[in-house]
C-alpha positions in Angstrom: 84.0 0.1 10.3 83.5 -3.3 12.0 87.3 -4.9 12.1 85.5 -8.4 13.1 83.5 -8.8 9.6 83.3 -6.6 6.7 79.9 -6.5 5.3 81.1 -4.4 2.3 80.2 -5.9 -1.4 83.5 -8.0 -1.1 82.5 -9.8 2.1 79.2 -11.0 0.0 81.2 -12.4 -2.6 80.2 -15.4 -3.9 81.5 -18.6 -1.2 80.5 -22.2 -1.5 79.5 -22.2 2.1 76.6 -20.0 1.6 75.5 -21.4 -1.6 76.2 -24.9 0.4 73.7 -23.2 3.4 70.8 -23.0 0.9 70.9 -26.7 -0.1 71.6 -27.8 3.0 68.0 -25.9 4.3 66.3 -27.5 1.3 68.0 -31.2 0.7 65.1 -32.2 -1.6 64.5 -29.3 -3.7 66.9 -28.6 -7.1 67.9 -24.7 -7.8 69.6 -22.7 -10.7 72.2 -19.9 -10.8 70.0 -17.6 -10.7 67.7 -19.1 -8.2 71.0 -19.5 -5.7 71.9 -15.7 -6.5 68.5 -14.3 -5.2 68.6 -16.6 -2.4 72.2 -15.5 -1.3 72.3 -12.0 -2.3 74.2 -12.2 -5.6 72.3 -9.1 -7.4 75.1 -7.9 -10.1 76.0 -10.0 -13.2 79.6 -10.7 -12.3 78.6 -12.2 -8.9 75.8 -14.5 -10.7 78.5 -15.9 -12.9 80.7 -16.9 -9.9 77.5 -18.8 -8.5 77.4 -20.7 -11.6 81.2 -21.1 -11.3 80.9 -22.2 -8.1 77.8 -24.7 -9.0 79.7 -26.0 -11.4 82.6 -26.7 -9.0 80.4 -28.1 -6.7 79.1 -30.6 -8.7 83.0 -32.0 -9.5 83.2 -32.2 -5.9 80.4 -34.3 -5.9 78.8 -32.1 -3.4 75.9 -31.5 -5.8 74.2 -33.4 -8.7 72.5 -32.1 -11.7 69.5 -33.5 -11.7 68.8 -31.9 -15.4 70.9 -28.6 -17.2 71.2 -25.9 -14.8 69.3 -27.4 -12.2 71.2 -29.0 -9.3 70.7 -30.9 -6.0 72.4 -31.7 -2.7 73.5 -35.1 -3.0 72.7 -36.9 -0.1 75.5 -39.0 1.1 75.0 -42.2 3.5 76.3 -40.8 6.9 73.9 -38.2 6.1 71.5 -41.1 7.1 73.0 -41.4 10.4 73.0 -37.6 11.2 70.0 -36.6 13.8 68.3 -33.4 14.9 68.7 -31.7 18.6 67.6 -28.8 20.2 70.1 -27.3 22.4 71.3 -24.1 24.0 74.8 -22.4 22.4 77.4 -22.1 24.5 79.7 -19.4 21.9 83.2 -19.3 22.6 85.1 -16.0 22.0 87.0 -17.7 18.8 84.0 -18.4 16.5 83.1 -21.7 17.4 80.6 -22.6 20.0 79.3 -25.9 21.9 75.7 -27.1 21.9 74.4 -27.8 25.4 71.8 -30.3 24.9 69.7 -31.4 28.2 70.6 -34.8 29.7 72.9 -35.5 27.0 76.3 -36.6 28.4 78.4 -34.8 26.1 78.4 -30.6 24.3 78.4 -31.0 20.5 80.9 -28.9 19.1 80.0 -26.5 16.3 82.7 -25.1 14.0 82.8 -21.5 12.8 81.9 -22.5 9.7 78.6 -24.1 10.7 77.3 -22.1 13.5 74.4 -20.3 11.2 73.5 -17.1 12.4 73.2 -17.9 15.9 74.3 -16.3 19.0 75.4 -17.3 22.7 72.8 -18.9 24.3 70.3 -19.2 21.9 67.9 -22.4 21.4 68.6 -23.9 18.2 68.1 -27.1 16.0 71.5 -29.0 15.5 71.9 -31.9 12.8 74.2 -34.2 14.7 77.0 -35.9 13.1 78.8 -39.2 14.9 82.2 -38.9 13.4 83.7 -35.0 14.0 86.7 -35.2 12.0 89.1 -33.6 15.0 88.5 -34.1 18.7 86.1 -31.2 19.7 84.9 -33.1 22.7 83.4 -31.6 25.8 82.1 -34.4 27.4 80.4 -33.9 31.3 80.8 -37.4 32.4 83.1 -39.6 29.8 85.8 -37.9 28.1 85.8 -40.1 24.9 82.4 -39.0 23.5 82.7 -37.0 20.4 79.9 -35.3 18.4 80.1 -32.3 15.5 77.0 -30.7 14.4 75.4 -28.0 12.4 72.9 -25.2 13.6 70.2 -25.5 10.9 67.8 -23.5 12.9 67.2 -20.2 15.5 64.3 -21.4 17.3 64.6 -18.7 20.2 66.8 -15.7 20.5 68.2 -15.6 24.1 68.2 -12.0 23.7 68.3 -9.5 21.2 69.6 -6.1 22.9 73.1 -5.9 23.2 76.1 -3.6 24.6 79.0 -2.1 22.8 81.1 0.8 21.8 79.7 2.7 18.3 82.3 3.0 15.1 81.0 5.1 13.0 81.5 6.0 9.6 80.5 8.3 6.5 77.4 6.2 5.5 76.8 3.7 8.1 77.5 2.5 11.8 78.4 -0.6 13.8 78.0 -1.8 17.4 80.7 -3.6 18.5 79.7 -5.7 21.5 81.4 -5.6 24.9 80.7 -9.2 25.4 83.6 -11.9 23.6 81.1 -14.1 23.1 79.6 -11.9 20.4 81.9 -12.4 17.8 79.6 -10.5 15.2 80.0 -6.9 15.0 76.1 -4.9 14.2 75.3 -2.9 11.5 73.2 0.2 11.9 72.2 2.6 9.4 72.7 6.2 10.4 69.3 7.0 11.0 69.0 4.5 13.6 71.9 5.8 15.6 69.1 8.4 17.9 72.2 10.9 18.4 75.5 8.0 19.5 78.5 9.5 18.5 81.5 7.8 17.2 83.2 6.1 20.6 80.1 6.0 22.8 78.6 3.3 24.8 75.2 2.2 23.8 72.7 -0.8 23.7 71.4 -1.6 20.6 68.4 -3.5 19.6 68.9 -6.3 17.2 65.9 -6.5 14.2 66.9 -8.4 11.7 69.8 -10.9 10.3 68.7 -11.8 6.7 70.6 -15.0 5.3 72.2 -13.0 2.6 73.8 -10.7 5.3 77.3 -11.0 7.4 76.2 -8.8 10.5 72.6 -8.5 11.8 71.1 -4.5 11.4 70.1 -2.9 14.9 69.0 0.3 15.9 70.2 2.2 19.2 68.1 1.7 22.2 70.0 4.0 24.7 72.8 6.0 24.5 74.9 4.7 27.8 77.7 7.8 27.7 81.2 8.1 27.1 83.1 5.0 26.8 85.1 4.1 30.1 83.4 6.9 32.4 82.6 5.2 35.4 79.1 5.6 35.5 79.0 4.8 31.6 80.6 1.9 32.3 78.4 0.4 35.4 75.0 1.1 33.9 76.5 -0.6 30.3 77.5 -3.6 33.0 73.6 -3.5 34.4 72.6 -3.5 30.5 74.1 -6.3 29.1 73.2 -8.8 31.2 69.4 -6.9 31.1 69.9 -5.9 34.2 67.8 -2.4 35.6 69.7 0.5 36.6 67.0 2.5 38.0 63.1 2.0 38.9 60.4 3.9 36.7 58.6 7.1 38.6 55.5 5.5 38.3 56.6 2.9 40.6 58.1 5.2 43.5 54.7 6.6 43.3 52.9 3.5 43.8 55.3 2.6 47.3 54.6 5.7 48.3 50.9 4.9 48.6 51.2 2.1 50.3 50.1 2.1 53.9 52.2 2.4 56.8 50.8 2.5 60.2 51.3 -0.2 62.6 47.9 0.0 64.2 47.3 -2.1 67.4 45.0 -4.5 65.4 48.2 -5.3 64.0 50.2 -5.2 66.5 47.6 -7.9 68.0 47.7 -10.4 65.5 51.6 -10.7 66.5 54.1 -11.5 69.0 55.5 -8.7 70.9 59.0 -8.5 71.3 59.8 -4.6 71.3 60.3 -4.8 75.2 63.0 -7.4 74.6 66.6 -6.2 73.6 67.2 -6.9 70.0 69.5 -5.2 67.2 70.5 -5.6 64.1 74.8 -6.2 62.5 75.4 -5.2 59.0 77.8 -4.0 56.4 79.1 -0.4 57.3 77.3 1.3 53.8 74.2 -1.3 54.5 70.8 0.7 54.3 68.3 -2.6 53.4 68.3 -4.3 56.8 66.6 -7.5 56.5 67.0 -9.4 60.0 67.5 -8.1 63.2 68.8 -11.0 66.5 66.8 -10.7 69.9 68.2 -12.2 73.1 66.8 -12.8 76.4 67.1 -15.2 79.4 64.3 -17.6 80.2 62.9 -18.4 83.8 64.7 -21.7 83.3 68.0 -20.3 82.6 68.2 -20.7 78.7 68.7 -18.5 76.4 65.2 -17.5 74.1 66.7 -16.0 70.9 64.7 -14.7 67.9 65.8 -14.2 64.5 63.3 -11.4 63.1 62.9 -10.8 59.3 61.5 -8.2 57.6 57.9 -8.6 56.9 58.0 -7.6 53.5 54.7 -10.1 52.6 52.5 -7.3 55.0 53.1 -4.6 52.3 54.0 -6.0 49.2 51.0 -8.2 47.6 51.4 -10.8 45.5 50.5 -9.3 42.0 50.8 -5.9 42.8 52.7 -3.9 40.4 55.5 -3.4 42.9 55.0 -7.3 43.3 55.4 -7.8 39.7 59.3 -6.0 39.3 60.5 -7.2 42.3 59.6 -10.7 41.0 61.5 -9.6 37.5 63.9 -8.3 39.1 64.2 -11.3 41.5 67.2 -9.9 43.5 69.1 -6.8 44.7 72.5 -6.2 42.8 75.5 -5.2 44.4 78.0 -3.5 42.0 81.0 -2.1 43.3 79.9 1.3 43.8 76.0 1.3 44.3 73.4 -1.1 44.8 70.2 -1.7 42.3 67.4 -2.7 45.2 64.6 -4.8 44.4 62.3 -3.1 46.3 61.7 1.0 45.6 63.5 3.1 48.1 61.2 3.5 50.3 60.4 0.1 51.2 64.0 -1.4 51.2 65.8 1.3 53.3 62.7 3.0 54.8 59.2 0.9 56.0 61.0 -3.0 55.9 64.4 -1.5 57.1 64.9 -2.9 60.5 66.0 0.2 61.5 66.7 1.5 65.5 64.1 2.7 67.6 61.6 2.4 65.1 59.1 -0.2 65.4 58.8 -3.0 62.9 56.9 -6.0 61.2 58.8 -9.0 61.3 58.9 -12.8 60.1 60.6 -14.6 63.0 62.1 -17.9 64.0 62.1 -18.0 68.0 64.0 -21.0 69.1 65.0 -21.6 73.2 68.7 -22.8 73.3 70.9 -23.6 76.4 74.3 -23.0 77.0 75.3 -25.9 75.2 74.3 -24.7 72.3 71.1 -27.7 71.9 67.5 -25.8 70.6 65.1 -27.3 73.0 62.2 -25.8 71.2 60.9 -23.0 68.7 58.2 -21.4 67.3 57.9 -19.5 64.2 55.6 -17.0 63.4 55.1 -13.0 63.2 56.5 -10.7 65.5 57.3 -6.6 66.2 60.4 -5.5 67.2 62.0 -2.1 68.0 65.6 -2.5 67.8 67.8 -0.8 70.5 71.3 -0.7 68.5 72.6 -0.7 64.5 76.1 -2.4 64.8 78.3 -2.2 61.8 80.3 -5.3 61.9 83.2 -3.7 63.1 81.5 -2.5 66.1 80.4 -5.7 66.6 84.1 -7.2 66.5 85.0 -4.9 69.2 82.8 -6.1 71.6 83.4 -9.5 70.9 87.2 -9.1 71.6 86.8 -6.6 73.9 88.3 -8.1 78.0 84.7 -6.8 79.5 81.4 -6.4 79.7 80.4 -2.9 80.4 79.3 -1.0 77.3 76.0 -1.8 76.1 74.9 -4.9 74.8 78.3 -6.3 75.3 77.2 -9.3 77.3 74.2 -10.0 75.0 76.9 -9.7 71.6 79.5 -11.9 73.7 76.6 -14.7 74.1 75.1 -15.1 70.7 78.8 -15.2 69.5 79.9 -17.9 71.5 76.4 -20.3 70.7 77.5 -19.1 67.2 80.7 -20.7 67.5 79.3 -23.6 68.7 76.5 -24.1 66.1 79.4 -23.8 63.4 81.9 -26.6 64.7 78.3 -28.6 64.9 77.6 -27.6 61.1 81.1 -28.7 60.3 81.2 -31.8 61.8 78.2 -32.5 60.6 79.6 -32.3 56.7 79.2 -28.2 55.9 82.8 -27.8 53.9 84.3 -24.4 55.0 84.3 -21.9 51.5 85.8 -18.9 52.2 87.4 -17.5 49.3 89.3 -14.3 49.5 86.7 -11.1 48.3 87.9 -7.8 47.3 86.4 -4.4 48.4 87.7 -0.9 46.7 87.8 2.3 48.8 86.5 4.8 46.2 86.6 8.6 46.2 83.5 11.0 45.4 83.6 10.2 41.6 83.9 6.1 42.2 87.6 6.1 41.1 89.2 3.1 42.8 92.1 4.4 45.6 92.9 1.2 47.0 91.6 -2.2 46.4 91.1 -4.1 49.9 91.0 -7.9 50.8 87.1 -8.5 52.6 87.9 -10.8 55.9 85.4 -12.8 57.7 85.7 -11.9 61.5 83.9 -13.9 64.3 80.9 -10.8 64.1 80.5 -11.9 60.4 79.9 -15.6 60.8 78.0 -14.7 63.8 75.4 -13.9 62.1 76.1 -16.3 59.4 75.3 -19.1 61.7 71.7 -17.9 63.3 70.9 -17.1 59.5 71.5 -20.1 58.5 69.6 -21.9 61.5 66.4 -20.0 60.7 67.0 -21.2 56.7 67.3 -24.6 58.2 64.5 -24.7 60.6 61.7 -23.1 58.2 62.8 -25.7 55.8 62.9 -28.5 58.1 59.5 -27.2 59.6 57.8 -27.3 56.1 59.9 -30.1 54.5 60.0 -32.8 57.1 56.5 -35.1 57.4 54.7 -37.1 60.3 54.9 -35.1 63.7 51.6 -33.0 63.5 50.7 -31.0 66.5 46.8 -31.3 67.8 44.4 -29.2 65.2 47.0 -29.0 63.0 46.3 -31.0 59.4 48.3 -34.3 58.7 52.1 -33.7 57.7 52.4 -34.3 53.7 54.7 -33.2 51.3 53.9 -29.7 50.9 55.0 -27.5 47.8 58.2 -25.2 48.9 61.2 -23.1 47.7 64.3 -24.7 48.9 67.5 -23.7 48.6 69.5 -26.6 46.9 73.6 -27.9 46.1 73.9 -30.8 44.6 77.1 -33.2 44.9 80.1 -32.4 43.0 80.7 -34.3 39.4 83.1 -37.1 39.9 85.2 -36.5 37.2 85.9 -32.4 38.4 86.9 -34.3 42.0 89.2 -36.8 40.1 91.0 -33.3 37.7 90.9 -31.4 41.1 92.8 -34.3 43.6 95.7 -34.8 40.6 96.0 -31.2 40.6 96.2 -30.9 44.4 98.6 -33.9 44.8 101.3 -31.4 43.2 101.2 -29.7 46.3 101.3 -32.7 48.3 97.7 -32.3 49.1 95.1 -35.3 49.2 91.6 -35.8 49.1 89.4 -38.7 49.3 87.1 -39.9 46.8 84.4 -42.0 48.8 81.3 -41.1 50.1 79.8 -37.3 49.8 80.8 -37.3 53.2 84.5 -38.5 53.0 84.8 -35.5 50.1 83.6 -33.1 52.2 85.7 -34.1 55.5 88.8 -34.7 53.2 88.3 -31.2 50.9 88.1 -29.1 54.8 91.5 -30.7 55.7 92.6 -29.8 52.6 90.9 -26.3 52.9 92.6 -26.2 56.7 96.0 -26.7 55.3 96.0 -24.4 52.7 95.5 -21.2 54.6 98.2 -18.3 54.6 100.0 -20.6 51.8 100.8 -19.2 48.6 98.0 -21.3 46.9 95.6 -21.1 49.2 93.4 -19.1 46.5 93.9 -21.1 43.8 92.9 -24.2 45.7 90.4 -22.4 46.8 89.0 -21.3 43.5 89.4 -25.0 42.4 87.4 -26.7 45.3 84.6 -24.4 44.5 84.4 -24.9 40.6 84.3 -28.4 41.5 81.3 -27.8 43.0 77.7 -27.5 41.5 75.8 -24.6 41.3 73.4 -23.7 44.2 69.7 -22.8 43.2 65.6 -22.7 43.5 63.5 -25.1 43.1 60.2 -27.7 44.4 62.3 -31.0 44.4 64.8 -30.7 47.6 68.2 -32.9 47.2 69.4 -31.0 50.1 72.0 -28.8 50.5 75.8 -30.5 49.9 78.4 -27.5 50.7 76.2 -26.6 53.6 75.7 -30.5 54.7 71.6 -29.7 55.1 68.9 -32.1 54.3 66.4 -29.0 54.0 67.5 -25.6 53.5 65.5 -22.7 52.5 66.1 -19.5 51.8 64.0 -17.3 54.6 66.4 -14.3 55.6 66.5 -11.9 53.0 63.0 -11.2 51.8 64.2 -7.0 51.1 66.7 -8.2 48.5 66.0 -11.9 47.2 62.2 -12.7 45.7 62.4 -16.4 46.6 62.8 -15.1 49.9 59.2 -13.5 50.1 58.2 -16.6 48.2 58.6 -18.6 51.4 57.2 -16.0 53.6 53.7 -16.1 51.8 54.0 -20.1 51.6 55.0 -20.4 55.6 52.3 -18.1 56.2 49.4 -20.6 54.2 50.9 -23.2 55.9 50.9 -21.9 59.4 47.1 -21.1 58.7 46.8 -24.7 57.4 46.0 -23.3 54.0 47.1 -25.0 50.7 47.8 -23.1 47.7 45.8 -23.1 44.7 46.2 -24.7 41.6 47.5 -21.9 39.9 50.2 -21.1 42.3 50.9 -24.7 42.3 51.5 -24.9 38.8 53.7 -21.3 38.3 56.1 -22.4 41.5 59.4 -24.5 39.2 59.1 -21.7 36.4 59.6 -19.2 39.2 62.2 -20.5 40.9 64.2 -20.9 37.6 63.1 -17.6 36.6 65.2 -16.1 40.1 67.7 -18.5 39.6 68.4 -16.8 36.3 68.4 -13.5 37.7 70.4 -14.4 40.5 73.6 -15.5 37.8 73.0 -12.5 35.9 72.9 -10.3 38.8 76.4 -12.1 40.2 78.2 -11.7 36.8 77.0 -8.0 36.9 79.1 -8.1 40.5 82.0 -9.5 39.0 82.1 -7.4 36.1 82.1 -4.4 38.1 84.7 -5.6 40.3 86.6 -6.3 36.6 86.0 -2.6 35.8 87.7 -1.2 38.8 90.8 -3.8 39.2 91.3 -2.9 35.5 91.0 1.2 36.6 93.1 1.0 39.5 96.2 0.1 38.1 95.7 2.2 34.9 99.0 4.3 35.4 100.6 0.9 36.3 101.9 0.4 33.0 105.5 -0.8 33.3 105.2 -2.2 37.0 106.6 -5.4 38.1 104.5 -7.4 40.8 104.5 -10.7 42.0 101.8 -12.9 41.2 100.1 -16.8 41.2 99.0 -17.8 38.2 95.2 -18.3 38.8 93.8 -19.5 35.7 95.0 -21.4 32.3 93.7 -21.1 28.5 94.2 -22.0 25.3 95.8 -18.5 24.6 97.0 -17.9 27.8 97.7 -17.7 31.6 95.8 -15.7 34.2 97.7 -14.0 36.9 96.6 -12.9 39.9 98.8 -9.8 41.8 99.9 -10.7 45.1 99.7 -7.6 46.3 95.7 -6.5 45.3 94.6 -9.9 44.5 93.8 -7.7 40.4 93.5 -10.4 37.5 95.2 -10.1 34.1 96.3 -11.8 31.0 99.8 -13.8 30.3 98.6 -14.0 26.5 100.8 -17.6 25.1 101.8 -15.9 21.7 103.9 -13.1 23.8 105.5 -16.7 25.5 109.1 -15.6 23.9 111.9 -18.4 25.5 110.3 -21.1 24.1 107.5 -23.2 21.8 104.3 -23.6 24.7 102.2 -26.4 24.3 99.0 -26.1 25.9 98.0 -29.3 28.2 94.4 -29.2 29.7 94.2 -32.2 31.8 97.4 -30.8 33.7 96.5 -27.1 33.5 99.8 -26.2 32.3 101.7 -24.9 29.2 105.3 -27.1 28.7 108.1 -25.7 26.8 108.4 -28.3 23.9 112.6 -27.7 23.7 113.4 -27.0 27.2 110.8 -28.7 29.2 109.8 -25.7 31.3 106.4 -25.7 32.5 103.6 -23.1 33.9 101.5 -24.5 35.8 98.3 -23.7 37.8 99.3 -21.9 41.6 103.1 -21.3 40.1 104.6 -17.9 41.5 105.9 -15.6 38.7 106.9 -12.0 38.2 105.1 -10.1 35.6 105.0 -7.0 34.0 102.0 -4.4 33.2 102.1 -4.0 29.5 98.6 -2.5 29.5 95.8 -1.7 30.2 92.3 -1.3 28.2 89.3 -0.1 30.0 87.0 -0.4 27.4 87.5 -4.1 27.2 88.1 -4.4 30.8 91.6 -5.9 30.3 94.7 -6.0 32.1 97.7 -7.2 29.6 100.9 -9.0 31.4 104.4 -9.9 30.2 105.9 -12.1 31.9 109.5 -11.4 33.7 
């Protein structure tokens, strides 16, 4: 049974909170006992007397009146004049509580335990707003001294209603109890709706009802995900609760495979030809979706013509197709640890779109001529085929660029495009681009996906090298769509024209101002002037961290500082990148805003405007991926969680140095030097002294001796578990 809520008889004993509920929902009408019993569940004769009790109470409380024998009414008291109704989207918190997130207010309203209704993270609701919380809830996003309490009164939309867990199962009934903290209600099942889980299994269940009467809301199982903490279990219950697809349905393999793929030479002469002109492709090692391929050749004049060629994935997927349709619902490939989800069926994102060797291939393309010095003296964009001669790995890549000569093929060509790389970076940085680059884990796995090592991910010059010429063609589409004025003969007057760009917006000030007293304990400064100053201050800062022991917690900081990049029509530009128009153009295969572009660029090179219709659908589509895109990340993370969490399962008992990375409430985060795995200091295990917690400092201080832990402190801890159903690795400290 549920250890969260009990929804026995005893947990529906009478409680002047519920009865409180019902005259709260109905502030003019009167009710009697036996009205408030049916309306709360009371069905025996003892539990009808305690609602008259408790009416009773209520009214010397002065809570209620009677407004004539046995018929009583909420008496409305005169801040209750000064309360308001929101709508808002709840932000739960893992104790109970949550935080209403209401758009373009300034500050969260915080909602007790007590008053959050039967409402779940991320739901839209109605809150009544009170001005006077009685403790200091605040959660203010731009001044710290606003305070507001509320009360959910109302579920207007469930954020979602299917839900992953692990099944306890008893004699007579089940519950679900969810993976997710946030959850903090356990659901009930009956035992017919279990379709075959057994006691200990994953599964996602289907929320279908929460009556008002009832602790828990009743689901049924959906699917049965497996055996709780078996790896594949595990990754497809990861997929699921953020309703996330593991797999594409048959009827949709079918439907790619119908889908013509001859290049015929009508085709071929619509396009630019470049499969005479040496061009490859550089990817991951296990990469099978490749987007872009780079061509290189030398111009009469003595520059350097270089293409950037993208998968022309517009030529065989049509908008409103059925494959159309799930690659928009999908809106992006997923990468979990040990498999990838494609957004396009198989045989279009490794097979026909793959730029593959020696095959030839339809291409989007941004051909720009560049000299030595790194300056574009022109381009064209437009669509091309390629064959490419060579699939480097990144590695192979590497080698050439290090290697003393020229001789093995391609060398010279791989040698070129990384130094103009070079020099198109140190242009992006003095331009204002800040220089992320957060330390990534990789696992080598064996055959089953059991974690052997864990491995730090390092960005070498072949990396960035095609980092840079991606983020040129982003830039370039963008600019050539974005900017206005400048039209070309026969082409139609430069206006504003409807787009998909890429955006960052500035960091919050107050985030900056928490982040530069944090830094300044490490005798690191940052200036607070223009967007510009912040960004040439925060890469000195990022400079001088490197190979330092908090290098990745100043790291982490800068880049929670920092807004969230998404989609959208209106362009502010792009502020980590230092971009006035930035697109994304590269990865049509695995991103949908991607092919987005390619069909707009494509109308617009035609000098054709979109319809109305289009027009209209473009903001709720580029919310729509940027949705996805966050669900598909946490999905990443999560899996990365899993396997940190297996690999040092029979670690139990191990010391290991570590920085604390992270501080809470009930604890501190740790990160392990040695395989950069996460874990849990919890503060009630804190044993040499009373902790208090301090927020604004991001430390916990000993109250009798003054010690403190503070963010990017070295300590030595000590495995104390391990729990890979709830993905958790428990630390003592040393």
């Amino acid at each position: 049974m549920s250890k969260r809520k009990n929804t026995s008889n005893k947990a529906n004993k009478v409680s002047i909170p519920k009865i409180h509920r019902v005259f709260n929902k109905y502030p003019k009408k009167s009710f009697n006992h036996k009205q408030i019993s049916r309306r709360i569940g009371a069905d025996n004769e003892a539990q009808k007397t305690l609602v008259a009790q408790a009416l009773t109470e209520m009214k010397k409380k002065k809570i209620l009146k009677e407004v004539r024998p046995g018929n009583f009414q909420l008496i409305r008291r005169p801040q209750d004049t000064k309360s308001f109704a929101v709508k808002g989207v709840v932000d739960m918190t893992s104790t109970g509580s949550a935080y209403v997130i209401v758009e373009g207010a300034e500050s969260d309203i915080y909602i007790s335990p007590k008053n959050t209704k039967n409402a779940l993270h991320q739901d839209l609701v109605k809150v009544r707003v009170m001005n006077s919380p009685s403790r200091d809830h605040s959660r203010s996003r731009k001044k710290f001294n606003l305070k507001l309490e509320g009360e959910i009164v109302e579920v207007l939309e469930r954020k979602r209603t299917e839900f992953v867990g692990t099944l306890n199962i008893s004699k007579d009934f089940a519950f679900l109890i969810p993976d997710n903290p946030r959850m903090n209600v356990d659901i009930f099942i009956p035992i017919k709706n279990l379709k075959g889980g057994k006691n200990g299994e994953k599964a996602l269940v289907k929320m279908i009802d929460w009556p008002d009467t009832a602790a828990s809301p009743f689901g049924k199982v959906v699917q049965v995900l497996g055996k709780a903490g078996d790896n594949n279990t595990e990754m497809v219950a990861i997929l699921s609760s953020h309703a996330l697809p593991s797999s594409f349905p048959e009827s949709l393999e079918r439907e790619a495979a119908k889908i013509p793929v001859e290049i015929t030479d009508e085709i071929v002469e619509e396009r630019r030809d470049y499969r005479e002109v040496t061009t490859f492709t550089i990817d991951p090692v296990d990469a099978k979706d490749f987007d872009d391929a780079l061509s290189i050749q030398k111009t009469k004049s003595g520059n350097w013509e270089i293409g950037v060629h993208i998968a022309d994935v517009s030529h065989y997927v049509k908008k409103d197709s059925k494959i159309d349709k799930e690659a928009y619902e999908r809106a992006t490939s997923i990468y979990l640890v040990d498999r990838v989800i494609p957004m396009l069926p198989e045989k279009l994102s490794n097979q026909v779109c793959s730029l593959r060797p020696d095959e030839e291939k339809l291409c989007f393309a941004v051909i720009f001529e560049m000299n030595d010095d790194g300056t574009i003296l022109n381009k064209w964009l437009g669509r091309t085929v390629i064959r490419s001669n060579k699939r480097f790995t990144y590695a192979e890549a590497q080698e050439l660029i290090e290697a003393n000569n020229e001789d093995k093929p391609l060398a010279k060509e791989v040698k070129k495009l990384d130094s103009l790389a070079k020099i198109l970076r140190k242009e992006r940085f003095s331009g204002g681009s800040i220089a992320f680059e957060k330390t990534e884990v990789g696992f080598v796995l064996d055959d089953k996906g059991n974690p052997l090592a864990v491995v730090a991910k390092v960005m070498k010059d072949s990396n960035k090298l095609i980092e840079e010429f991606m983020l040129l063609a982003n830039r370039l589409v963008s600019e050539r769509i974005g900017k206005t004025g400048g039209a070309k003969p026969g082409e139609a007057s430069r206006k504003v024209r409807p787009f998909v760009y890429r955006v960052h917006d500035s960091p919050d000030k107050d985030k900056l101002m928490l982040f530069s007293k944090f830094i300044s304990t490490f005798g690191y400064s940052i200036k607070l002037g223009t967007p510009r100053d912040i960004a040439f201050s925060l890469n000195k800062v990022l400079q001088e961290v490197k190979g330092r022991p908090e290098q990745n917690v100043i790291e982490t900081l800068a880049i929670r500082t920092m807004a969230k990049a998404e989609y959208t029509t209106k362009n502010i530009g792009h502020y980590g990148l230092g971009f006035q128009y930035y697109s994304h153009f590269t990865s049509p295969i695995r991103r949908y805003p991607d092919l987005i572009v390619h069909r707009l660029l494509e109308k617009y090179l035609q000098n054709e405007k979109i319809d109305q219709k289009e027009l209209n659908s473009l903001e709720a589509e580029c919310q729509h991926c940027s949705e996805q895109e966050r669900a598909a990340e946490q999905a990443e993370r999560d899996s990365i969680k899993f396997k940190q969490v297996q690999f040092m399962a029979d670690q139990v008992g191990n010391e290991y140095g570590g920085i604390i990375s992270g501080i809470a409430e009930y604890g501190l985060f740790v990160e392990l030097v040695d395989n950069k795995c996460e874990g849990l200091v919890r503060s009630k295990d804190f044993d040499d002294d009373n902790y208090h917690f301090d927020k604004d400092n991001y430390c916990f201080k000993g109250q009798r001796k003054g010690k403190k832990y503070q963010l990017g402190d070295n300590v030595t801890v000590v495995i104390n578990s391990v729990d890979l159903i709830k993905k958790q690795i428990n630390l003592l400290l040393v």
